[in-house]
N, C-alpha and C positions, 0 to 999 in steps of 0.2 A: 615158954622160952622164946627171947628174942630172937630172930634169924639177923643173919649182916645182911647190910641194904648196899655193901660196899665191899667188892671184891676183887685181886689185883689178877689182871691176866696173868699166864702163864708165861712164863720167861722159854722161846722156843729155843732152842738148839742152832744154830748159824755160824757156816763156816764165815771167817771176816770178807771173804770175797762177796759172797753174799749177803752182806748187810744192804735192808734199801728202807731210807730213811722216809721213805712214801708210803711202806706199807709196815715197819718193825716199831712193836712201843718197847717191848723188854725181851732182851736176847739173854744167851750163853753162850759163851765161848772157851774152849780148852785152847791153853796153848803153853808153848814156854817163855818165859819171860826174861826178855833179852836184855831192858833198861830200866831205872826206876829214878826218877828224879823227887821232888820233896811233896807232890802233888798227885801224881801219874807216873802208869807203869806202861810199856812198852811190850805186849806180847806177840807171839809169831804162833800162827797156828798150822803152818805149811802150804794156806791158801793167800795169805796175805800177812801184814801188821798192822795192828794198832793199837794208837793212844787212846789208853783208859784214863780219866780223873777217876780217884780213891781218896778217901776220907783217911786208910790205915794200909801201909805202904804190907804186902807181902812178904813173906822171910821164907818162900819156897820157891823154885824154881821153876815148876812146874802145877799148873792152876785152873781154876774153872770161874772164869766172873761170871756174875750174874749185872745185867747192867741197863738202863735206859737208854734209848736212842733218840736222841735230840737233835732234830734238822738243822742244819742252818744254810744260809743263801746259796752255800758253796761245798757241799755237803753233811758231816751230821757229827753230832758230839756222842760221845758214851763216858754216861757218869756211875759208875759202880754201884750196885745195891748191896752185894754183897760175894768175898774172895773165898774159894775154898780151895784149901792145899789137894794136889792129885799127883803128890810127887811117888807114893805108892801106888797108883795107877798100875794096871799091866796095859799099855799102850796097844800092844799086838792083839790082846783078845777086846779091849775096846773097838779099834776097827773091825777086827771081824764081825762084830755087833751091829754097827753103829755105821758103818762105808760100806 
């Protein structure tokens, strides 16, 4: 059996305050999502916001991207790998987990 010669890091967990475009290739993010325009959604995670580019615009309000972090001169882009609804979430026992 072949083995993969090619394997994608793990997507870590990152509040948006702590995104650093020096050390992050593929993050996550929970938050709620406050704007969506024809391209990019706009989420808030309670530590910050930001703009996501997405291929397929969200229809929950609350969400977990999975996403690239792309440097640029003036700090960093995040381009969606993939959206998953967390509108069922229980918020309170995820933080007990998880903060």
């Amino acid at each position: 059996m072949n083995e993969f010669k090619y394997r994608r890091l793990p997507a870590s967990r990152r509040r948006i305050s702590d995104i650093s475009p020096e050390k992050d290739i593929r993050i996550r993010v929970l938050g709620k999502v406050l704007d969506k325009s024809s391209s990019t959604v706009i989420i808030d995670d309670g530590s910050g916001k930001a703009e996501i580019f997405v291929d397929e615009l969200p229809d929950n309000d609350f969400v977990q991207i999975f996403a690239r972090v792309l440097p640029l001169e003036d700090g960093y882009e995040l381009r969606a790998e993939a959206v998953q609804d967390m509108d069922k979430l229980d918020i309170d026992l995820h933080k007990k987990i998880f903060q």
